[in-house]
N, C-alpha and C positions, 0 to 999 in steps of 0.2 A: 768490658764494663759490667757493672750490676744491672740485671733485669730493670725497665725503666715501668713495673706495674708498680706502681705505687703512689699513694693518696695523700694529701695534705701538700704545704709548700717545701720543697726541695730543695739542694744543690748536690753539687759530683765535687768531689776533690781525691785527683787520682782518681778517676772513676769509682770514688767509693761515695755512694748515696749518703748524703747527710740531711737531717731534718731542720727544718729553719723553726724555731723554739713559737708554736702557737700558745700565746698568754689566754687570749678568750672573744667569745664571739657575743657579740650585740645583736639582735634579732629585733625587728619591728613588724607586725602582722596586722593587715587591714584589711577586715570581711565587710565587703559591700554584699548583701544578700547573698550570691552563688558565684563571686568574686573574690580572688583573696592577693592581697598585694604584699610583697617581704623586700624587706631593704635588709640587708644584713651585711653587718663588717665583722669582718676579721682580723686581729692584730697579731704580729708576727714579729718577732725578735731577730735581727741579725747578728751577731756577739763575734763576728768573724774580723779580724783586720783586713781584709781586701772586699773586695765589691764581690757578688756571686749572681752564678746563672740557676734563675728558680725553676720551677714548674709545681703548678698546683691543681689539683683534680676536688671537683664535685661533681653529686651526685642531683640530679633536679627534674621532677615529673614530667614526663613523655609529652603531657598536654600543657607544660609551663613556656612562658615565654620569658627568655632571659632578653632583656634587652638595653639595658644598661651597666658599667660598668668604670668604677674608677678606684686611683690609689693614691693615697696621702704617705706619698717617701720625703723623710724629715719633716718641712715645714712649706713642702710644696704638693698638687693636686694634680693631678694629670687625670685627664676625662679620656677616657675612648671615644674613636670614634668605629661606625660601622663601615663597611667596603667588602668590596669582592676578596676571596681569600688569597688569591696569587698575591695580588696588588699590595695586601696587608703585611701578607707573608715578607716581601719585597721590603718596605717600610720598615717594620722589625728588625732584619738582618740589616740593612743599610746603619739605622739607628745604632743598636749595640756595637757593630763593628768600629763605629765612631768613637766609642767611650759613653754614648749616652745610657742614660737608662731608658727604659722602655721594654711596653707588657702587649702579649698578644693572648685574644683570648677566643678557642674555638671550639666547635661540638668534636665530638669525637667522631674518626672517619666509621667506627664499623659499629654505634649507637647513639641513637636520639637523646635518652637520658643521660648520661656524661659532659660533662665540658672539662677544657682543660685552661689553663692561666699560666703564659710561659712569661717570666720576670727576668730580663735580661742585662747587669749590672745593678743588680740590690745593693745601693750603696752599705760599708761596713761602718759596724757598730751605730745603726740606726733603726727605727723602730720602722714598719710600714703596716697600713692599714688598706685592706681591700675592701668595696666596698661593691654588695650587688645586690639590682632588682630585679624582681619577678614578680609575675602574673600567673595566677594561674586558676583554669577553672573547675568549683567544686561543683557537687552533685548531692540528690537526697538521698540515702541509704537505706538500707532494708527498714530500718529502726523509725525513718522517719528523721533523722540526724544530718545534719551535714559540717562533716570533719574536715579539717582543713592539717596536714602532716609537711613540718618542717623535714625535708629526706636530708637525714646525717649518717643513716649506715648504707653499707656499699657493699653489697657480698661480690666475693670474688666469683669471675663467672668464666664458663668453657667456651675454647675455641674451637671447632673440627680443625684437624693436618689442613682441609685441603683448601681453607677459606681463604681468599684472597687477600696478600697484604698482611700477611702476622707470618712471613719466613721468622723462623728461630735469629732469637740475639743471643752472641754467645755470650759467657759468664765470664767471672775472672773466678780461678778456685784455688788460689793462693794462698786463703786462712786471713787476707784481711778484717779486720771487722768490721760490721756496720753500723754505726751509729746510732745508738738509740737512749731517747729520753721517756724516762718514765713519768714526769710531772702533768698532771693533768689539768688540761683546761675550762676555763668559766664560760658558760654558757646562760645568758642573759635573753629569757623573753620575753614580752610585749604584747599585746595585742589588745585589738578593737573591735569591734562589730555595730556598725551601722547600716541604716538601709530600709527600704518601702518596711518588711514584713516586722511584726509585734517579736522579741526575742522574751521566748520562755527559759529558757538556761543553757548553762555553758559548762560541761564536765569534761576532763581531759582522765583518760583512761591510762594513760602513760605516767605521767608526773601531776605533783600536788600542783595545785592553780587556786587562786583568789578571783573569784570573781564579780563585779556589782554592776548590777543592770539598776538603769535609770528608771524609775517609777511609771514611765509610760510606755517602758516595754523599747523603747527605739535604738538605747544605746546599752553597750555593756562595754565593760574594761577589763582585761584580764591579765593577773600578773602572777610572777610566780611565787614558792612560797617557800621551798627549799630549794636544795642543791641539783645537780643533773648528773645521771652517770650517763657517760658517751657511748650504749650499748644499746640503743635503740630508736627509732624517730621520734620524735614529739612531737605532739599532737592533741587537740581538742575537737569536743565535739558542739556545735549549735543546735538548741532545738527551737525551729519556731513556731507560733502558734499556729499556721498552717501552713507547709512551707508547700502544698499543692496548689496552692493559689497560682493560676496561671500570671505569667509575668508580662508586659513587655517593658524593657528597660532601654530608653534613648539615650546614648552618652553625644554629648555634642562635640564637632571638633576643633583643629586647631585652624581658625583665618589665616593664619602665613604658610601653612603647610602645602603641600603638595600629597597628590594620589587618596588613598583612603583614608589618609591623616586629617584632609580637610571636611573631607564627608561628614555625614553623623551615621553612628553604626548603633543598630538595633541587635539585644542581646534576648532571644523569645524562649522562655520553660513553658511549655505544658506538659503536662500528663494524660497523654490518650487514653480513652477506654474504648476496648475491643470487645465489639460483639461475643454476647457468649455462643460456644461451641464453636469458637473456631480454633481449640485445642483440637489435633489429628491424631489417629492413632495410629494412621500408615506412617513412621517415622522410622528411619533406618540411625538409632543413634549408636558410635562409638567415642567411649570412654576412652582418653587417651591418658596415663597417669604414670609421672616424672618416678623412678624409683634408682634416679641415680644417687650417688654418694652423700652428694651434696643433702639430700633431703633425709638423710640421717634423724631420729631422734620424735620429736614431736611432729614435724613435719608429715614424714610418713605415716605415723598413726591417725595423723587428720584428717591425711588422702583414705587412708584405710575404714574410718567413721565414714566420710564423702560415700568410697567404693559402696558403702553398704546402704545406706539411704537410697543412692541413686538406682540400684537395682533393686530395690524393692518398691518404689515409686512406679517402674515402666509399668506401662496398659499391656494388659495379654495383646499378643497379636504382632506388635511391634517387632523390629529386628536389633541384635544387639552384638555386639562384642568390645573386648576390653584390650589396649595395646599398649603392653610397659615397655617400656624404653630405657637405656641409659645410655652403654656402648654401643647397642645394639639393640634390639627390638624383639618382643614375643607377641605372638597373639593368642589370645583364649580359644579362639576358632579358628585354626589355621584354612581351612576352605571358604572364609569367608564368614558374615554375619551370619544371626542364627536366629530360628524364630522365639520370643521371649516364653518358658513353658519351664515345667515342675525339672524336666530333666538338665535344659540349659540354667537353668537358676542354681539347681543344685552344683553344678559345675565352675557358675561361676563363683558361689560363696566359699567352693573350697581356695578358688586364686587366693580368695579377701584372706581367708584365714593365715594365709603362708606368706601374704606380701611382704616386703621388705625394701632398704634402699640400698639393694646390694649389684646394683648392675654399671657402675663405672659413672663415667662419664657425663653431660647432657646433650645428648644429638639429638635433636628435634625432627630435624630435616628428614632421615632418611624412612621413619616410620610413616609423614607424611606425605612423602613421597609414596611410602607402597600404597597407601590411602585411597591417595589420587590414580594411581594405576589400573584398579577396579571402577570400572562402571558401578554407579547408583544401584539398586538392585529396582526394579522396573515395579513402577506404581508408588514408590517411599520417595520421601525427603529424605537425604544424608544428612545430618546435626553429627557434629564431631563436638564434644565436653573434653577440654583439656585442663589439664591441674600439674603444674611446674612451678616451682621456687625461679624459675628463669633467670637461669645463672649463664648466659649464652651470650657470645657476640657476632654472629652469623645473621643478627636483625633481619637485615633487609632479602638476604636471600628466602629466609622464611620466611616471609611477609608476602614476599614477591608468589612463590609455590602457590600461598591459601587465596591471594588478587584474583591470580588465575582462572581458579577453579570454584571461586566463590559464584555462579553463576548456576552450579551444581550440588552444591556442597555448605552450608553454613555452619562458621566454627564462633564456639563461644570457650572464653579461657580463664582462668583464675590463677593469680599471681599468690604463692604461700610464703611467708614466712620477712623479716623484714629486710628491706634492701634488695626486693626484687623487680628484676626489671620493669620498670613500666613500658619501655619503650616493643618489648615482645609482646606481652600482655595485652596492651590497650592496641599495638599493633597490628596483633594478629586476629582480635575481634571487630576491628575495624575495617581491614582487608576482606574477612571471611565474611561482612554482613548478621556478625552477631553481638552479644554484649562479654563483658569484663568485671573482673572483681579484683581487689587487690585486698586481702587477708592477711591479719599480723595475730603476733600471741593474746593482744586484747579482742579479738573479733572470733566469733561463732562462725567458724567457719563451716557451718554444714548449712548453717540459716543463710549465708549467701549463695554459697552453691546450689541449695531447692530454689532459690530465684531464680537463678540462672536455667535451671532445667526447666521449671512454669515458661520460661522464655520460649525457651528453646523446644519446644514439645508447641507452642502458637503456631499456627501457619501465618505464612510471611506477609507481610503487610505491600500491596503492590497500586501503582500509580497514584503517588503520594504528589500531592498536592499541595504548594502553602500560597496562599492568595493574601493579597494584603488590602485592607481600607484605606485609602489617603482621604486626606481632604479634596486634595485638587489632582489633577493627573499628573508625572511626576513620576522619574527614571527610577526603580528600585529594585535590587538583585540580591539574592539569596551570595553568602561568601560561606564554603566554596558553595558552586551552581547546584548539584547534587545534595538533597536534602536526605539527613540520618536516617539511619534504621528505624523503624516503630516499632517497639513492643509496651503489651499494654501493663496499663499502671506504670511504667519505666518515664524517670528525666527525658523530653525530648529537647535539645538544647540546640538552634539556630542559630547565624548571624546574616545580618543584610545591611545592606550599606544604601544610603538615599543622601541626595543633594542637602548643602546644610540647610536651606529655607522651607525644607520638606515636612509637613506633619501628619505621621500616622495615628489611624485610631481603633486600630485593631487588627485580627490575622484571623484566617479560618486555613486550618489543615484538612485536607480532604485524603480518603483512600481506601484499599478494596481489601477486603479480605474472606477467600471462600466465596466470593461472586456478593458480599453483602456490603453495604457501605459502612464508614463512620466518618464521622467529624468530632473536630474537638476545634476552639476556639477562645480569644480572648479579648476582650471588648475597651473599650474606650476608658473606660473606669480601673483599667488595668495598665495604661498608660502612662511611664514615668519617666520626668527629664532627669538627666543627671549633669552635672560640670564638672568634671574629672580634670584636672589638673596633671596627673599621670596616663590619662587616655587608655586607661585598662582594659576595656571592653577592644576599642582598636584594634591594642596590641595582639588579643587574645584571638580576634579574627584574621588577622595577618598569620596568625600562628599557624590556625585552622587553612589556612589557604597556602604555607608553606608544607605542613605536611601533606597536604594531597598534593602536592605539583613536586617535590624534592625529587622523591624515588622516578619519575622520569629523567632517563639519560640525555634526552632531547636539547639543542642548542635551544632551541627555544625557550623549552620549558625552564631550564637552567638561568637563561636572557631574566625571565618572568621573576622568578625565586628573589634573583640578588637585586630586581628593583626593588621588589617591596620589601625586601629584608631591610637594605639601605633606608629606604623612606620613612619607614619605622623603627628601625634599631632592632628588632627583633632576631636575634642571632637563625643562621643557617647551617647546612650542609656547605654551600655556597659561598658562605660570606664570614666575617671576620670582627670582632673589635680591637682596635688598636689603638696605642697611644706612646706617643715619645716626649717625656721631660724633656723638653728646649731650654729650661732656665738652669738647670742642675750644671753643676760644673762636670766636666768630661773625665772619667773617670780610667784608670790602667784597665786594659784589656783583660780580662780570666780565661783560664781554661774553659772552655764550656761544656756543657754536659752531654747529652745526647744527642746524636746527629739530627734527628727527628723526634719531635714530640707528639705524631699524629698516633703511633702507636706504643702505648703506653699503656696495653693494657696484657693478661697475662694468655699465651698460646701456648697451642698443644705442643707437646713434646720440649716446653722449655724447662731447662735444670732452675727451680728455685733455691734462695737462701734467705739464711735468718740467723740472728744470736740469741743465746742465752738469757741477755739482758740482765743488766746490772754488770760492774765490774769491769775492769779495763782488759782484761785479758780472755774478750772469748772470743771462743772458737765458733768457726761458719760450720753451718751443719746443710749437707747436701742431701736433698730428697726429689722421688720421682716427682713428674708431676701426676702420674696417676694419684700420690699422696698426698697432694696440694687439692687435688680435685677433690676426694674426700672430704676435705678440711669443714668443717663449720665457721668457720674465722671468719669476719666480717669488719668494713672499717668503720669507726667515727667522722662526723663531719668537721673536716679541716685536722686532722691526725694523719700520721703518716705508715703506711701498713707496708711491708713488702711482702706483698700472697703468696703465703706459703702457711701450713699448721705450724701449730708452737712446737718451739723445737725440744728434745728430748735428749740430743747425746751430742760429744765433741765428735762422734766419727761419723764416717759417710752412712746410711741407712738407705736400702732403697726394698718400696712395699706400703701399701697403705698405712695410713693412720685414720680411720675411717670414720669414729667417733669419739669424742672424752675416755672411754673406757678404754680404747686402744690403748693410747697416751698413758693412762693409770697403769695398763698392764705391762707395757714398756720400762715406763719411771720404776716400776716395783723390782723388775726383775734383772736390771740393768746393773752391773757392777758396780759401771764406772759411776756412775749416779747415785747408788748404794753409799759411796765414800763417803759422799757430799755431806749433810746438815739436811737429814731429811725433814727440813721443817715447812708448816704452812705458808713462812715467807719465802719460801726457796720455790714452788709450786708454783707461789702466787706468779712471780718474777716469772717464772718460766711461760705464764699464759698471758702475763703483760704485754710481754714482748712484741708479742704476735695479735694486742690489739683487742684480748678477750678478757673481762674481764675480771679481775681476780675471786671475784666472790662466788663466779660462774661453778666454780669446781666444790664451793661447800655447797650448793643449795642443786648442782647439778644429781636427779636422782632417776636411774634408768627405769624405761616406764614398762609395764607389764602388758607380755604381748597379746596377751590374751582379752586382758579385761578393757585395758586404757583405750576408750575406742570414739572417746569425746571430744575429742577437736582439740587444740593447744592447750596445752594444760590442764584439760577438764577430762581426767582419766579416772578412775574406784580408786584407784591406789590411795592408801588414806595412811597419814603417820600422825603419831602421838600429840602433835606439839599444832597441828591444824586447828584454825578457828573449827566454831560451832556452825558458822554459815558456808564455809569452805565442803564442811563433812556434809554438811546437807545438799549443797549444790553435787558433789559430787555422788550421793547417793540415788538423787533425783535424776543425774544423768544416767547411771547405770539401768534404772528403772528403764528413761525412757528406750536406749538404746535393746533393752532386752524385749522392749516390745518390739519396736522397729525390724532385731532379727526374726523372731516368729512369726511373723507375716509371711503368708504362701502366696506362691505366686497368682493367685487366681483374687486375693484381696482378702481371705478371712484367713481368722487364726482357732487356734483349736482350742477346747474349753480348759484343758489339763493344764496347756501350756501360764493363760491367764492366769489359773488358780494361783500357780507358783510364781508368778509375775507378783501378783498381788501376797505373794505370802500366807494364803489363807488356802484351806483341803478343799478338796473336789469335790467333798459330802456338804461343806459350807455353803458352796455357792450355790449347790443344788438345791439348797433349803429353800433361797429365797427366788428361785426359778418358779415363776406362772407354766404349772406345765402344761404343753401344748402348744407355747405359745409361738413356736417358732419351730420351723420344720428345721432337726438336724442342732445340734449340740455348735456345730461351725458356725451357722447365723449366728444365735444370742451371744457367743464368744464376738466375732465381729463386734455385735453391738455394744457390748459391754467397751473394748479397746476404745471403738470411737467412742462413749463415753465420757472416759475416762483421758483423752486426749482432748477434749474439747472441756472438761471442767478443769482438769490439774495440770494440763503443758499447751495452756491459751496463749501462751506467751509465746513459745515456739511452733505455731501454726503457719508458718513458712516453711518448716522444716516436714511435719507433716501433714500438710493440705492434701499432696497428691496421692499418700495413702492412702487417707481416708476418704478421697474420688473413687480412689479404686476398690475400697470396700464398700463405700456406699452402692456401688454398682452391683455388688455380688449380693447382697441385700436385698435389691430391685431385681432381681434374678431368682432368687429364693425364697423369700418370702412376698408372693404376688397374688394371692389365692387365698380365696375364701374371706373369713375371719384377718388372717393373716396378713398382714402387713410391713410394711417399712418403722412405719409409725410405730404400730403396735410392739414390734419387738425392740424398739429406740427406748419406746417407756416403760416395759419391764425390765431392761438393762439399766438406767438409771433410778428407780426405784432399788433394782439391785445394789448396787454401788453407795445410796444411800441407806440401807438397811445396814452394809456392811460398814461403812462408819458410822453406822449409831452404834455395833456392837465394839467396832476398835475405834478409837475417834482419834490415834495413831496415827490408820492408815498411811496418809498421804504426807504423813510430819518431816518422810526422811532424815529422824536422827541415826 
């Protein structure tokens, strides 16, 4: 049969994969403050004369809660319902073997973000419509923003050989074709925002939006305004007027329910503030950084901008080293971490210069394993910073590894590029006791990553405390019992569950950090009901409380999961939704397609296919899957991808295809392809096929290894036909990144280096030098950067705060004596800086 990794709604005929014709998807989006609700259907075409066996795959946030689900086949509705998955499983097969129709819908066994939707007798030549909600919770952002991302692409992602549960499916390689339509679907969204806090605006960085907020700030309506191409998530952003305003939000429950349905459950944001100085210096961090195939392109040069900010942020003193990975693993320091100094820095910049995504694979595991194998180095905290497009389905044993050893050890991760895992990601900094970022081609990724490192460079926040006000005394318990990580200025986001008659009137978090106390708190005035009709908040604790108890093996814990997945609808590991049409007439049996649909998604060592696309007559083209792994190819939401690269020839090929440029050099020099109509629509077809989109390849343009060192997109490379504000942003980047490399490890930079930063001689800046004023040509340089960083890149002061810590300190180290000051040489630096744009008033224009 054909490999069964593939996305959108399906059938098998003759085991050959056919797509069931998606028309267009309806989206509806509800932001309640830090809550966001999606109903979304999907319509799908059956054009077949016989009934058929589906299966449909999305993709849906690690921290969503699916818990609803139905479908409208012909002129009838069939609701799921929730159960244990045997029992479902049971029900299902019973059903379709009858003639009925009937849908089963479950997470996938080896990832949290995944579900799958197996449709068993699609009645023929009728329309059907899916139809599903979720919940799920946002958060504030670097920015101050809180985005809420409809997930429609899916990148294909790696399984190790030795994972359990993905033995090889064989293929069929007989040169049948596989089915493929090129008609693209309508995508239709919606959204609202209501809720306690004032809404300042609504921008979506992805696609054009319409937006109008109500005059008193409470509501806003957002719709779209053009078309959608299916090559990326969509998404917006909220800003509100304060969105640090401590919360607590009471959702009340349902009277006829059972378990935490009937409770009222409390949803608490604050933002702690951590005493200052309880940033350590004794930290033992290693950089852990994805350079497999997969992260080909922009990707790696992000990681590569990251690599270099983050090592020139550490505090002398510190221990450091860096571990790439793909098939296999290197380290910068084979003996181990190394102390942070002029000779290890230099060492490590020359890795940065040479990296690349050229190491296979994505094996997580086995790097973190050697991690864990070495003892802590005695007196440091271990902080591991990982950075992966996390294209992997090995979740839980990963997950499992950092649980472990998070006792030891604190990891904090960043997910790149779009359609990647959440469920590793937010997984694996959940387990390790650290924080998460999830980065796409619209985000700065270097400004999330210095957060993460500000975090992660805190010492640990220990016997935390959340105390609550009642009116009256009155049962109430944190869900789950164990309360988040703290770090400061970070979302801290809780739930608790209290009897429905129960009124709270506020919270104090208590905890230690470095032997010094803090609190943060939220008071009575901060107290709001809510009457949710959907029970979102609920749902969203139920979530919270299924992911901590899933990953136990335990009859127990297992017992626990599928009550309250059931009593809520909230999907599990566990549990199931199911539904069987009773009124539909019984329909002729089908072939049916896969014996299993738990694994469905793509393993090591399996042979992939694909066609041509377009035209009745093509040919299957057989490729490694080391050349699948390569791929950049990624799926749309509710389309149908079979993971493998675009294909390139009618014959067998086996050998990478690693990037667009492969393919280019391939299709160029190819005979048989030579023949063909080497035209733009003949290319285009070819990258269709495979799900990427046609325009990919004009606008695709290889980035410069040397310069492009800006995070997605934001490289020097500059062409003719670029906006005015494009050539500026990206001039401004180069600026800042060329200050960023000249920074020595000890915190200053040298005067020579500035002059040529700033573009102006050495005899220049000398002019407008106080001389004396500063022991050593390195200080006033220092001071001049900070500057200059604090008047022209205010805006990226997350990106360099920790610099300019660490040169402020070099500062306070050399200039301490006499006359001589901090101060003093801060303000012949800036009198500098303004002298010199009184004579170029250029300077800083970046054209």
């Amino acid at each position: 049969m054909f490999p069964d990794n593939c996305y959108g709604l399906v059938w098998y005929l003759d085991d050959v994969l056919v797509r069931v014709e998606l028309e267009d998807v309806v989206a509806t989006v509800k932001v309640r403050g830090f809550v966001a609700h999606l109903e979304a259907t999907l319509r799908y075409r059956n054009d077949e004369r016989t009934a058929q066996q589906c299966v449909f795959h999305w993709p849906v946030d690690e921290s969503s809660a699916v818990y609803r689900m139905q479908a409208k086949v012909e002129d009838r509705v069939i609701i799921a319902t929730c159960m244990e998955k045997k029992k479902a499983e049971k029900i299902y097969t019973e059903a379709v073997d009858s003639g009925r129709t009937a849908m089963i819908m479950r997470e996938e066994s080896l990832t949290a973000d995944v579900i799958s939707l197996t449709i068993g007798n699609l009645p023929p030549k009728s329309v059907t419509e899916i139809t599903l909600s979720v919940v799920t919770e946002l958060s504030v952002g670097t920015d101050g923003g809180v985005q809420y991302t409809l997930p429609t692409v899916l990148n294909p992602r790696y399984c190790p050989a030795d994972t359990a549960g993905t033995d090889p499916v064989p293929c069929r390689s007989d040169g049948v074709p596989l089915a493929v339509v090129d008609k693209p679907y309508l995508l239709s969204v919606s959204g609202s925002v209501v809720g306690a806090l004032s809404i300042v605006r609504v921008v979506s960085h992805s696609d054009p939006i319409t937006v109008h907020i109500e005059d008193d700030g409470a509501q806003a309506k957002i719709t779209q305004t053009e078309g959608y191409r299916s090559d990326h998530d969509w998404s917006f952003v909220v800003y509100y007027n304060n969105p640090y305003t401590p919360q607590l939000i009471v959702e009340t429950g349902d009277s006829t329910a059972v378990g935490i349905m009937k409770d009222q459950v409390i949803m608490l944001n604050l933002y702690p503030e951590i005493p200052e100085g309880s940033y350590s210096h004794r930290n033992e961090v290693i950089f852990v950084v994805d350079r497999s195939g997969s992260m080909q392109g922009e990707n790696i040069q992000s990681a590569r901008a990251v690599l270099l900010l983050f090592l020139k942020s550490l505090p002398p003193g510190c221990l450091f080293n860096i571990v790439s990975f793909g098939n296999t693993y290197t380290l910068l320091f084979k003996d181990g971490s190394r102390e942070y100094c002029k000779d290890t820095l230099d060492k490590a910049c020359k890795l940065h210069d040479k990296m690349d995504a050229d190491m296979g694979g994505t094996e997580i595991l086995e790097p973190l394993r050697f991690i864990y194998s070495k003892e802590p180095s005695a007196a440091y905290s271990r902080q591991i910073l990982l950075l992966t497009d996390g294209q992997v389905f090995n979740v839980d044993q990963i997950c499992g590894l950092v649980e472990r050893n998070a006792g030891n050890t604190r990891v904090f991760a960043v997910g790149i590029g779009e359609g990647a895992s959440t469920a590793l990601v937010r997984g694996l900094a959940r387990a390790g006791r650290g924080r998460a970022e999830m980065v796409t081609q619209r985000d700065r990724v270097q400004t999330k990553v210095m957060g993460l490192v500000a975090s992660m460079l805190q010492s640990s926040v220990q016997n935390v405390e959340v105390k609550w006000k009642l009116q009256s005394a009155t049962r109430i318990s944190l869900v789950p019992a164990a309360p988040p990580t703290i770090f400061a200025g970070q979302q801290f986001t809780a739930y608790a569950r209290m009897p429905p008659n129960a009124v709270v009137e506020g919270v104090v978090v208590t905890g230690e950090v470095d032997g010094k106390q803090f609190r943060s708190s939220a008071g009575i005035e901060q107290v709001k009901t809510v009457h949710d009709t959907e029970l979102a908040i609920h749902r969203l604790a139920a979530r919270a409380i299924i992911r901590s108890q899933q990953t136990d093996d335990t009859d127990d814990s297992k017992a626990a999961v599928v009550e309250l997945s059931v009593n809520t609808g909230v999907l599990s590991r566990h549990t199931a939704l199911v539904a069987v049409d009773q009124d539909g007439k019984q329909l002729p049996i089908q072939q049916a397609g896969p014996d299993s649909y738990d694994n469905c998604m793509p393993v090591h060592r399996r042979q992939y296919y694909t066609t041509l696309g377009g035209g009745q007559q093509n040919q299957i083209l057989k490729l490694s899957s080391q050349s699948y792994m390569s791929s950049n190819a990624s799926v749309a939401f509710g389309s149908v991808m079979c993971n493998s690269p675009p294909s390139m020839a009618t014959r067998n090929i086996e050998g990478p295809f690693s990037d667009i440029n492969s393919y280019t050099s391939f299709y160029s020099n190819n005979e048989e392809i030579k023949s063909k109509k080497k035209s733009k629509s003949f290319f285009s077809r070819i990258m269709t096929s495979a799900s990427v989109p046609p325009d990919t390849v004009d606008t695709f343009r290889a980035p410069d290894d040397l310069e492009q060192v800006g995070g997605f997109g934001e490289g020097i490379t500059m062409s003719s036909d670029e906006s005015e504000e494009n050539r500026r942003t990206k001039s401004r980047d180069k600026m800042f990144m060329q200050i960023v490399s000249q920074q020595k490890f000890d915190g200053s930079w040298e005067l020579n280096d500035v002059a040529n930063t700033l573009g102006v001689t050495l005899h220049e800046l000398q002019q407008h030098i106080i001389k004396g004023v500063a022991k050593g040509d390195d200080a006033l340089a220092t001071a001049l950067v900070i500057a200059v960083l604090e008047e022209e890149f205010d805006d990226r002061k997350v990106e360099w705060s920790l610099l300019v810590n660490k040169a402020s300190k070099y500062l306070q180290q050399h200039c301490s004596s006499g006359s001589v000051t901090p101060d003093t040489v801060s303000d012949a630096a800036k009198k500098c800086i303004e002298a010199l744009k009184g004579r170029n008033p250029q300077l800083f224009s970046f054209k």
